[in-house]
N, CA, C and O atoms as CSV, one atom per row, in Angstrom:
chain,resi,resn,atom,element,x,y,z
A,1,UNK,N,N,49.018,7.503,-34.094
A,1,UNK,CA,C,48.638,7.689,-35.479
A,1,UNK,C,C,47.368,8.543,-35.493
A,1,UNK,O,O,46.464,8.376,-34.674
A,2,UNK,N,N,47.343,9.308,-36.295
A,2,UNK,CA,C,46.219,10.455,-36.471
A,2,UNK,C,C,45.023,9.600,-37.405
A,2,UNK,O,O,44.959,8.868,-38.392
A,3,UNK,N,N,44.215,10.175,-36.461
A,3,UNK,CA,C,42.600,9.705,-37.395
A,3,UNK,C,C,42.643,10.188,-38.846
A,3,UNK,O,O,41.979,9.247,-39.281
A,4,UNK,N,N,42.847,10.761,-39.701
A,4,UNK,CA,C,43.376,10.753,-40.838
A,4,UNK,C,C,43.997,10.112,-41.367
A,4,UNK,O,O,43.548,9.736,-42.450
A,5,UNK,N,N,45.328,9.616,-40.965
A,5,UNK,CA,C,46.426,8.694,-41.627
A,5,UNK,C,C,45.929,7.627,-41.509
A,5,UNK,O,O,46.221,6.830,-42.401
A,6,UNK,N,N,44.847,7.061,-40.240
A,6,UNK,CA,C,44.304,5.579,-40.265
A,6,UNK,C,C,43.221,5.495,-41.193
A,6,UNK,O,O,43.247,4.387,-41.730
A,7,UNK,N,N,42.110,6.332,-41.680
A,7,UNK,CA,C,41.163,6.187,-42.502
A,7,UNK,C,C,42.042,6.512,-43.642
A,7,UNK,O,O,41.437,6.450,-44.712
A,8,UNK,N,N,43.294,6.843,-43.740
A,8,UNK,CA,C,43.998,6.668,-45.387
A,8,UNK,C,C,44.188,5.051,-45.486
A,8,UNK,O,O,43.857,4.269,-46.377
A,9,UNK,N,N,44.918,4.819,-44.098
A,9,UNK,CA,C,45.586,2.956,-44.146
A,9,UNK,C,C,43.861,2.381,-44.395
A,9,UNK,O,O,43.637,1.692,-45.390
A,10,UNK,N,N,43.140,2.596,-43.787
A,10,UNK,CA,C,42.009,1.763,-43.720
A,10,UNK,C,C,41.722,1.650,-45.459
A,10,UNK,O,O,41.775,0.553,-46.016
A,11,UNK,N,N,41.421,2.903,-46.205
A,11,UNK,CA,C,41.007,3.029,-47.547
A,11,UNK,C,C,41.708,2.535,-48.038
A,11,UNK,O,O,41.208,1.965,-49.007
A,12,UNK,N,N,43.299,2.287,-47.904
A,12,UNK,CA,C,44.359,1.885,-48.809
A,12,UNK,C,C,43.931,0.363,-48.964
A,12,UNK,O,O,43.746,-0.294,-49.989
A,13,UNK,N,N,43.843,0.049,-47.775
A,13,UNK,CA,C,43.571,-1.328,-47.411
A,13,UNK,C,C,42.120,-2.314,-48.011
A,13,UNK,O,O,41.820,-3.365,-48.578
A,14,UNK,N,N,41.569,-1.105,-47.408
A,14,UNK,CA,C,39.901,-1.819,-48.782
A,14,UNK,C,C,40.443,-1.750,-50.435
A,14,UNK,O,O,40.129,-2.444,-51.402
A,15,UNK,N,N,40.886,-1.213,-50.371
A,15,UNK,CA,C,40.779,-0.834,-52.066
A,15,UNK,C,C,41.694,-2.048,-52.494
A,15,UNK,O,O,41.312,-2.723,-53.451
A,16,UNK,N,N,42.997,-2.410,-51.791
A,16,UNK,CA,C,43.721,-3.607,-52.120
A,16,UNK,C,C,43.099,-4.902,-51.800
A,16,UNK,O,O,43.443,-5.886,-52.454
A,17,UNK,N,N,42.225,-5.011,-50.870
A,17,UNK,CA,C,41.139,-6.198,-51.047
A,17,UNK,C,C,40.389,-6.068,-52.015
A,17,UNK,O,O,40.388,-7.065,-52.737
A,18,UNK,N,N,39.704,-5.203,-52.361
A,18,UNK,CA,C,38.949,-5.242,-53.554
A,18,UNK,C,C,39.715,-5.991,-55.263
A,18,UNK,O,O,39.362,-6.947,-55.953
A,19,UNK,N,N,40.936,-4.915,-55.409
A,19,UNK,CA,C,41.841,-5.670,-56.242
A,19,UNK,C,C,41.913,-7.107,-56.213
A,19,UNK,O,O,41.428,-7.893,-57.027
A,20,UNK,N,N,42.572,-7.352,-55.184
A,20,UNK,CA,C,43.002,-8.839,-55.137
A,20,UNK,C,C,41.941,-9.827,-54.931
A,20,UNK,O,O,42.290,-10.970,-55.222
A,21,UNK,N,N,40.440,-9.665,-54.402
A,21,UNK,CA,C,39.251,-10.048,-55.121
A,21,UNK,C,C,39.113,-10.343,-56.221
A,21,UNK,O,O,38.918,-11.422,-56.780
A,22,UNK,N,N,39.242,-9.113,-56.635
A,22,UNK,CA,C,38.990,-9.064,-58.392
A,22,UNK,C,C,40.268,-10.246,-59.527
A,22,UNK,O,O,40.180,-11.264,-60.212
A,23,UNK,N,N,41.155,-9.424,-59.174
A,23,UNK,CA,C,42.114,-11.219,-59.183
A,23,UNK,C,C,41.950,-12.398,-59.307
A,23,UNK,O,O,41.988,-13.135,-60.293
A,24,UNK,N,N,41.695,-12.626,-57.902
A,24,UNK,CA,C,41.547,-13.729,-57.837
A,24,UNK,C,C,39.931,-14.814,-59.004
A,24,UNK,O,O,39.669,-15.846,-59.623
A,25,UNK,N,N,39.394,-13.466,-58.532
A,25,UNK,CA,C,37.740,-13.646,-59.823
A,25,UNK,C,C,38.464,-13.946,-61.360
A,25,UNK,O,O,38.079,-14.752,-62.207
A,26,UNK,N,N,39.364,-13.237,-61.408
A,26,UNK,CA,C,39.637,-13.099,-63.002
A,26,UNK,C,C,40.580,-14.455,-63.292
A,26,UNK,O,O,40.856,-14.912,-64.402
A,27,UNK,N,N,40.963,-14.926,-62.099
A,27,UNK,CA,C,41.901,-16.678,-62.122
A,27,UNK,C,C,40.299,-17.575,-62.392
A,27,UNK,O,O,40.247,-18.552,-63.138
A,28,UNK,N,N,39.404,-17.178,-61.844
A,28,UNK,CA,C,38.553,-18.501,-61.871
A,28,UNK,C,C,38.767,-18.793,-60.434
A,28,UNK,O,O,38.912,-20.007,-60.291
A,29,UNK,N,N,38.853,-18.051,-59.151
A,29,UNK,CA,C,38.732,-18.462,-58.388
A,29,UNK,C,C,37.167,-18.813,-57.548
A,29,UNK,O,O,36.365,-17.913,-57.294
A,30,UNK,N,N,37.015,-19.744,-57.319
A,30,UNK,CA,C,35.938,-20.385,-57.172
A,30,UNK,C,C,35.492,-20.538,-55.375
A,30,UNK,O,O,36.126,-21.023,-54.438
A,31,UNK,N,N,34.383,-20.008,-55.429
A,31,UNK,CA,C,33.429,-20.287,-53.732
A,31,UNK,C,C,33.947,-21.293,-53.093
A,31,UNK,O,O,33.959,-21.351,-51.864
A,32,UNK,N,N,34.464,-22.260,-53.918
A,32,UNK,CA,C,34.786,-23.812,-52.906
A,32,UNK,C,C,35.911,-23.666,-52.676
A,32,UNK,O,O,36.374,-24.590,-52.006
A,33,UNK,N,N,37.048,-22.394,-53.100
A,33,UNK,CA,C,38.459,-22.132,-52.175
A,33,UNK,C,C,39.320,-22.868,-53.349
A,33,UNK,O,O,40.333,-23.357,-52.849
A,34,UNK,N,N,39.231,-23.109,-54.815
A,34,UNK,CA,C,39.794,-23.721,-55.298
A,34,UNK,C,C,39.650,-22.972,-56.795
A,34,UNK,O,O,38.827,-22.069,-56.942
A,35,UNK,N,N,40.320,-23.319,-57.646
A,35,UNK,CA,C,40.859,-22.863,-58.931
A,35,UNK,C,C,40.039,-23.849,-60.014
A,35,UNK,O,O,40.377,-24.920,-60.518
A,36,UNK,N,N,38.392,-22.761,-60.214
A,36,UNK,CA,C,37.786,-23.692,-61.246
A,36,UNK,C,C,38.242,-23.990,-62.724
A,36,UNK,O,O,38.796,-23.064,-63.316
A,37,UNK,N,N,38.082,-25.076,-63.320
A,37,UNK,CA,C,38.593,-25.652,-64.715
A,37,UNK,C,C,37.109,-26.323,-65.001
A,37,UNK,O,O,36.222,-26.678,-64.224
A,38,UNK,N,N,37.198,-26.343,-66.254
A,38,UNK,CA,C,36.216,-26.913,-67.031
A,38,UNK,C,C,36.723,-28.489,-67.628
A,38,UNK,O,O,37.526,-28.693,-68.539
A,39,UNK,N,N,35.945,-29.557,-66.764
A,39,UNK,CA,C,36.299,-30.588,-66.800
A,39,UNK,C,C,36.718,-31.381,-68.155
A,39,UNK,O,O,37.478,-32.347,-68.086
A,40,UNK,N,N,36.271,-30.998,-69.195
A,40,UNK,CA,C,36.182,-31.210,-70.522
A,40,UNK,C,C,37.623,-30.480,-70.869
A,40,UNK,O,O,38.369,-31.030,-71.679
A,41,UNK,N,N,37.803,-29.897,-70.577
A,41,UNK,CA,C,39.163,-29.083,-70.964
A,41,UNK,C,C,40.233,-30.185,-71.222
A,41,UNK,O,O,40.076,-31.332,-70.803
A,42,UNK,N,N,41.618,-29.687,-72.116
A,42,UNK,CA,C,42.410,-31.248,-72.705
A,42,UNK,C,C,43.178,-30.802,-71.684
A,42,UNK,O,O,43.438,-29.607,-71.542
A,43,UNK,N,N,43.672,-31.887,-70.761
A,43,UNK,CA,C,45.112,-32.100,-69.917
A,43,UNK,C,C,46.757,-31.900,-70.967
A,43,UNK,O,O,47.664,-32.718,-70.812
A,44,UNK,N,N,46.851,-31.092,-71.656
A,44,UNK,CA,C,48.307,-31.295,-72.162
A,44,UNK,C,C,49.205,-30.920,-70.958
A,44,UNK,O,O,48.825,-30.380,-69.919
A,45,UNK,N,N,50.464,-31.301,-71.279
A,45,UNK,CA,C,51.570,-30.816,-70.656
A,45,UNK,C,C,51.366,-28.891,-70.436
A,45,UNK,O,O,51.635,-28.375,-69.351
A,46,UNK,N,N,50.957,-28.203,-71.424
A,46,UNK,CA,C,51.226,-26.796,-71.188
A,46,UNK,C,C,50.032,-26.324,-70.664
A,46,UNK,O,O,50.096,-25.138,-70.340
A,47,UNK,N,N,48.385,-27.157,-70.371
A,47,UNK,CA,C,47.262,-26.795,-69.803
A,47,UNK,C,C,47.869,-26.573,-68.212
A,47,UNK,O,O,47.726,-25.674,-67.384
A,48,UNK,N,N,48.837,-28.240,-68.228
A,48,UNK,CA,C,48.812,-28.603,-66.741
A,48,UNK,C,C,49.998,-27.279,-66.268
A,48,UNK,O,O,50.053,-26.802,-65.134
A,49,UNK,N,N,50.752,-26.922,-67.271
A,49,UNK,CA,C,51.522,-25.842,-66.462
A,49,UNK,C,C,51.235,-25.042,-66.430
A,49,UNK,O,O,51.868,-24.365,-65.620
A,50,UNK,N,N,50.140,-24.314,-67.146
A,50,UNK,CA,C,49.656,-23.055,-66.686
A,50,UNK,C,C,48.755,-23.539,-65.637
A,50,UNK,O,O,48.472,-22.645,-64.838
A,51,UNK,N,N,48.261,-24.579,-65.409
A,51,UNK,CA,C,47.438,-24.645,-64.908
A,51,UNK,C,C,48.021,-24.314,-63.088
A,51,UNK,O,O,47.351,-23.921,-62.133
A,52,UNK,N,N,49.267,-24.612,-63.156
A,52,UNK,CA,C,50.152,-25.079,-61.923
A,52,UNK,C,C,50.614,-23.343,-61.673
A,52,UNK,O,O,50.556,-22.883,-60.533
A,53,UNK,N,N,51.017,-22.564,-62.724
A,53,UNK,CA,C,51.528,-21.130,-62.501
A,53,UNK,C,C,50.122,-20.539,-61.846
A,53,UNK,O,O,50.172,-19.888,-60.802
A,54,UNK,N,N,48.595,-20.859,-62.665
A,54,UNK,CA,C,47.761,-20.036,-62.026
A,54,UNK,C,C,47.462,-20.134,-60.275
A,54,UNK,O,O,47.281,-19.181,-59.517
A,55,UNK,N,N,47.479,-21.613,-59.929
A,55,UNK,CA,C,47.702,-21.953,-59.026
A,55,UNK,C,C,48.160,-21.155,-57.733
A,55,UNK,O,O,47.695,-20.792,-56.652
A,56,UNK,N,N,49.367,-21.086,-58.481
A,56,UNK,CA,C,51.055,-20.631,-57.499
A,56,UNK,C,C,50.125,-18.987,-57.272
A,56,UNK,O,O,49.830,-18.506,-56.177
A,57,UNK,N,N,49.862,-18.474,-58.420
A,57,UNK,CA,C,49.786,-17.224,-58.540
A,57,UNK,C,C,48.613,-16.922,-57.798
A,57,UNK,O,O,48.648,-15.866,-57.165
A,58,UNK,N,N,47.150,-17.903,-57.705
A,58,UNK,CA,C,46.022,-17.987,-56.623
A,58,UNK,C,C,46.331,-17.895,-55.437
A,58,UNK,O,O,45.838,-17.132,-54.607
A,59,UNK,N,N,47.539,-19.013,-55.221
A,59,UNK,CA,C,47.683,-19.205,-53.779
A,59,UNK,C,C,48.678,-17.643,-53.189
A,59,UNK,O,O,48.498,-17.313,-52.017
A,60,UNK,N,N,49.596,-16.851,-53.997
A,60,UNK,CA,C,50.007,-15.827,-53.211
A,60,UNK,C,C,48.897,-15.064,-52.874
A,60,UNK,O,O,48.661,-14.731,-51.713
A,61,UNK,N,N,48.179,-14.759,-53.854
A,61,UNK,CA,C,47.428,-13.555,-53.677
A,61,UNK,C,C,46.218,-13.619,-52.746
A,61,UNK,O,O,45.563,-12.592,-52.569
A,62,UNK,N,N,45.830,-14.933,-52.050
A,62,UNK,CA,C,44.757,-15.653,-51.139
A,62,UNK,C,C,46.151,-15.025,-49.537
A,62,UNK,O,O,45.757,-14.400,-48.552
A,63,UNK,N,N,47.396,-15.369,-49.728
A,63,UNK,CA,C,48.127,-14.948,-48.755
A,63,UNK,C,C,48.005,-13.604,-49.097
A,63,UNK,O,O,47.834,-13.115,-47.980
A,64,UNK,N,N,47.977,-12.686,-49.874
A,64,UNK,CA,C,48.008,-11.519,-49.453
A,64,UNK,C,C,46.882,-10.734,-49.532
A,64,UNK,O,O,47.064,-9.577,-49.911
A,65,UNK,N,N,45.748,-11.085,-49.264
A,65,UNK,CA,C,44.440,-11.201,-48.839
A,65,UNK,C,C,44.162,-11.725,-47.721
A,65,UNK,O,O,43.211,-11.256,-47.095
A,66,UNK,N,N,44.687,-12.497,-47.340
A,66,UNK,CA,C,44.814,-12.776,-45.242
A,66,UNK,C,C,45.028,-11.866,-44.709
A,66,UNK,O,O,44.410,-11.429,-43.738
A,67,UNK,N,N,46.532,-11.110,-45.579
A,67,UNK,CA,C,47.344,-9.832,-44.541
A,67,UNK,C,C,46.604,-8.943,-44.495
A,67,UNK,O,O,46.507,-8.250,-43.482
A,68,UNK,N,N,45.823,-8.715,-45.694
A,68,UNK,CA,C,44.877,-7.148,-45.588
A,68,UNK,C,C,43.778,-7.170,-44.994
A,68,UNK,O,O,43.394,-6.300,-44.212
A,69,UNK,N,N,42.975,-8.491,-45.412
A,69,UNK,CA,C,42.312,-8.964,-44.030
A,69,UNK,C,C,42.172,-8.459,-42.400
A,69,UNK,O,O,41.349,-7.953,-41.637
A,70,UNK,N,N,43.499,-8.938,-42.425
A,70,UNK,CA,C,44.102,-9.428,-40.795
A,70,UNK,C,C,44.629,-7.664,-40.139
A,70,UNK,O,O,44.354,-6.951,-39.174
A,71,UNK,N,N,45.515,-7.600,-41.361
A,71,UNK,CA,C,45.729,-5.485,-40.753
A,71,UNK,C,C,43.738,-4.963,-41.093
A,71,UNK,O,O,43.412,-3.778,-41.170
A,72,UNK,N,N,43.294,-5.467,-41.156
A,72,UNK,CA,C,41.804,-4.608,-41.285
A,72,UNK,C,C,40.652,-4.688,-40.080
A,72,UNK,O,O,39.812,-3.906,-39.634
A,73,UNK,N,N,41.065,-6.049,-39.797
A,73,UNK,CA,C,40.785,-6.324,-38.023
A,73,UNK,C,C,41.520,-6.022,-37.536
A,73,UNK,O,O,41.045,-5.466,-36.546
A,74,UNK,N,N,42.786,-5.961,-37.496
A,74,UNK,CA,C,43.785,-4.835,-36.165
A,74,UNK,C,C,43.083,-3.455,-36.299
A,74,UNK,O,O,42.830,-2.808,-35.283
A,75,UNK,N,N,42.788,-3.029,-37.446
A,75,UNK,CA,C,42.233,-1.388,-37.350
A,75,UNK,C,C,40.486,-1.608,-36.570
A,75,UNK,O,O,39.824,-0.581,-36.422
A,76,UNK,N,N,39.926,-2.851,-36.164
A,76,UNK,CA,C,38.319,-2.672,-35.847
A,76,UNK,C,C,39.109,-2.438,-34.514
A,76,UNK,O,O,39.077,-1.441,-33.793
A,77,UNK,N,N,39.899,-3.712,-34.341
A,77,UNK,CA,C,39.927,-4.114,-32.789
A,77,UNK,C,C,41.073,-2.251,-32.223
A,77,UNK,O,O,41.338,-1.910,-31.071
A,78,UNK,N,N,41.362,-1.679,-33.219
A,78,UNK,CA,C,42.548,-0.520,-32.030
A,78,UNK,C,C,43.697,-1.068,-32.056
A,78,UNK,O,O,44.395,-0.850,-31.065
A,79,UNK,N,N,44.215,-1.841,-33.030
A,79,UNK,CA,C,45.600,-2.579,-32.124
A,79,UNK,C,C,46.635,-2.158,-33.708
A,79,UNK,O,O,47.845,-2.373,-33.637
A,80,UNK,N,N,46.251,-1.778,-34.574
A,80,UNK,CA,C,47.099,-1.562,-35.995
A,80,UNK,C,C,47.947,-0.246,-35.671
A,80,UNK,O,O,47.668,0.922,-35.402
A,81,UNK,N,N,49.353,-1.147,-35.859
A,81,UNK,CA,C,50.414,-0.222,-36.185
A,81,UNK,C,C,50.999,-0.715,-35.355
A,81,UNK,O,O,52.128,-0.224,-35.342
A,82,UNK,N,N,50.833,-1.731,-34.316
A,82,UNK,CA,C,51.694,-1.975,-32.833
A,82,UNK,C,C,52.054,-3.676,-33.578
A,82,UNK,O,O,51.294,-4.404,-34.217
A,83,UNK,N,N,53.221,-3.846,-33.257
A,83,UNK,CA,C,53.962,-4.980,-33.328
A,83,UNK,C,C,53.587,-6.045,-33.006
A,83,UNK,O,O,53.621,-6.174,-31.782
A,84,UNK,N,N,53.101,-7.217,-33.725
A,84,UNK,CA,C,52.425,-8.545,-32.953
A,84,UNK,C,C,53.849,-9.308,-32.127
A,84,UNK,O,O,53.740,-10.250,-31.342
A,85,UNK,N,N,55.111,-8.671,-32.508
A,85,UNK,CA,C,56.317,-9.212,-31.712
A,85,UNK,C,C,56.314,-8.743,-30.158
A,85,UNK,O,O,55.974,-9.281,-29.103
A,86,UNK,N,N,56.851,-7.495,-30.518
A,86,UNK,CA,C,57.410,-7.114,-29.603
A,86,UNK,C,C,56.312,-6.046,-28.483
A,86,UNK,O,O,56.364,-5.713,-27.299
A,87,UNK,N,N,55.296,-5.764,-29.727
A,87,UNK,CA,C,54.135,-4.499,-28.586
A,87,UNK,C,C,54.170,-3.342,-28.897
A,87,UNK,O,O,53.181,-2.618,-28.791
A,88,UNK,N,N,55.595,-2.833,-29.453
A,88,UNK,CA,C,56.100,-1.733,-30.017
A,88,UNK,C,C,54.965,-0.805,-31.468
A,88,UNK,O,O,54.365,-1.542,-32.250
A,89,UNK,N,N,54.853,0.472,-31.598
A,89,UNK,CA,C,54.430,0.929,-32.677
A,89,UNK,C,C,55.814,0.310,-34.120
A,89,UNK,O,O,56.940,-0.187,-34.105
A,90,UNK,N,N,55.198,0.578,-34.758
A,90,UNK,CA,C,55.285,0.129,-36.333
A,90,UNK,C,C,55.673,1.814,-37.023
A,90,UNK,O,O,54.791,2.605,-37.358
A,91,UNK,N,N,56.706,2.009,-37.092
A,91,UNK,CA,C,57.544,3.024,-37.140
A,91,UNK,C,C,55.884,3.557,-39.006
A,91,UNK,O,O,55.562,2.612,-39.726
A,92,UNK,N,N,55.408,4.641,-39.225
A,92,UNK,CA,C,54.790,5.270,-39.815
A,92,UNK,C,C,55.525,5.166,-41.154
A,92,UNK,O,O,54.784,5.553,-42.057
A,93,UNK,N,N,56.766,4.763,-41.606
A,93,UNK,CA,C,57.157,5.239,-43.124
A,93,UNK,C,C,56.481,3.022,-43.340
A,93,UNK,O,O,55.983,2.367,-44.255
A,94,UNK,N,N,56.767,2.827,-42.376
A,94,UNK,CA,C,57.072,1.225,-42.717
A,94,UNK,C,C,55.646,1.003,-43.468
A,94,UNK,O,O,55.446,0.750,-44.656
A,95,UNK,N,N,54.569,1.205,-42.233
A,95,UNK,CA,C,52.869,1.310,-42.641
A,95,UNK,C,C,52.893,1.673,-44.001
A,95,UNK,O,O,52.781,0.849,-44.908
A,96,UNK,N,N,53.077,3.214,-44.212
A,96,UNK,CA,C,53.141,3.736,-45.147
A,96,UNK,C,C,53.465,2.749,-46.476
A,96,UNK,O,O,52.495,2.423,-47.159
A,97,UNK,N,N,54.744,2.287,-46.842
A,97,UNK,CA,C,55.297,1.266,-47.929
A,97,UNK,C,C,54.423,-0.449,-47.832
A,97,UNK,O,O,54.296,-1.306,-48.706
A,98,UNK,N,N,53.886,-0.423,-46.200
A,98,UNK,CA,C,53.708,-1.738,-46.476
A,98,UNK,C,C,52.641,-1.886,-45.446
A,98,UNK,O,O,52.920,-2.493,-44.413
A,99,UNK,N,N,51.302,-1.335,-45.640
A,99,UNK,CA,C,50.062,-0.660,-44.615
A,99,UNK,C,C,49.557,-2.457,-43.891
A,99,UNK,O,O,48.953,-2.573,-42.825
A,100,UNK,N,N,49.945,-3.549,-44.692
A,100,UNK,CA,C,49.549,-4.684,-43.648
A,100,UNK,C,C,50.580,-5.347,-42.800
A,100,UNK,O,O,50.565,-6.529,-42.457
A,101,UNK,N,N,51.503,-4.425,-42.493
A,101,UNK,CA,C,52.755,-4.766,-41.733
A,101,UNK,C,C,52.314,-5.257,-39.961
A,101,UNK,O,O,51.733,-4.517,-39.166
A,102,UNK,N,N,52.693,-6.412,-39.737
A,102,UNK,CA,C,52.258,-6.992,-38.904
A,102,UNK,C,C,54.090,-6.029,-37.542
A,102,UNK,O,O,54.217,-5.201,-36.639
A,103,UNK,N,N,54.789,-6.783,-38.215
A,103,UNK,CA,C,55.862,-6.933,-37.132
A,103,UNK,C,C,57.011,-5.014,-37.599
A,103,UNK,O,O,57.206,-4.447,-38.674
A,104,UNK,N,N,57.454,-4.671,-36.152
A,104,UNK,CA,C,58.362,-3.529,-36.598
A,104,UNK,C,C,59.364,-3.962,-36.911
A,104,UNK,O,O,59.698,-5.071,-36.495
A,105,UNK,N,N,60.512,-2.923,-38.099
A,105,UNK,CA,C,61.708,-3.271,-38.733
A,105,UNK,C,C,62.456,-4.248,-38.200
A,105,UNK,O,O,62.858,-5.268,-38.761
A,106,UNK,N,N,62.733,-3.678,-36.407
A,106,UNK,CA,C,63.590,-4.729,-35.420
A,106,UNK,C,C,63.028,-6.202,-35.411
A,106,UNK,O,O,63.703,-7.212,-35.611
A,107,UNK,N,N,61.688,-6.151,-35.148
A,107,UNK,CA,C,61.351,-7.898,-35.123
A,107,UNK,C,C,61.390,-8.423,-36.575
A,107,UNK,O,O,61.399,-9.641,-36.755
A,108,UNK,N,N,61.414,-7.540,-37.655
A,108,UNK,CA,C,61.100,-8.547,-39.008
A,108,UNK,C,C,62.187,-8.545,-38.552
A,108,UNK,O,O,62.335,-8.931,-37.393
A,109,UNK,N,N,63.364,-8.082,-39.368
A,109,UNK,CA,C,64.756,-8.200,-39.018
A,109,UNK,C,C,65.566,-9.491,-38.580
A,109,UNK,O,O,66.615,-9.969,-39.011
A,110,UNK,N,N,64.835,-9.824,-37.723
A,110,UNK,CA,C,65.180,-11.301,-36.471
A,110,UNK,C,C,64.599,-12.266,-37.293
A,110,UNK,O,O,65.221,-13.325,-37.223
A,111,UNK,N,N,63.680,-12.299,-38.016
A,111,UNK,CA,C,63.227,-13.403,-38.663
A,111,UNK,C,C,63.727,-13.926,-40.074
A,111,UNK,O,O,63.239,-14.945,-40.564
């Protein structure tokens, strides 16, 4: 991979942490790893289900904030773009569509 295309993945990659930061800020996500509410707030049935969608919707986006994370230390350590399966490079269109791609087509594939 060309020093160019990796400081694109790298930028792509900050900028989608930043987003999903911001996200998660705009849920009320809170320093203590949890989904702040204002205790005074009324428990109805439709508090508690939004309360349960924001949740759902915290907890993906905390997973997809690991991945960008995690592809952002493969780019310190030298190791981004190579397959945590198999060892193999990470075929360039895949990166491209999906820049925190851990595993190549063949190993997702298997899973």
């Amino acid at each position: 991979m060309s020093d160019a295309t990796l400081a694109d993945r790298r930028a792509a990659l900050e900028d989608e942490r930043v987003h999903l930061r911001h996200q998660l800020a705009e849920l009320g996500y809170g320093d203590e790893g949890r989904l702040d509410y204002d205790q005074n707030f009324a428990d109805s049935s439709q508090v508690t289900a939004e309360r349960g969608e924001a949740e759902a919707l915290a907890k993906q986006l905390k997973e997809t904030l690991a991945e960008v994370e995690h592809a952002l230390g493969k780019i310190e350590a030298d190791t981004y773009g190579m397959c945590e399966s198999c060892g193999q490079p990470i075929a360039p269109a895949r990166l491209e569509a999906k820049p925190a791609a851990r595993l190549c087509m063949d190993c997702a594939s298997k899973r």
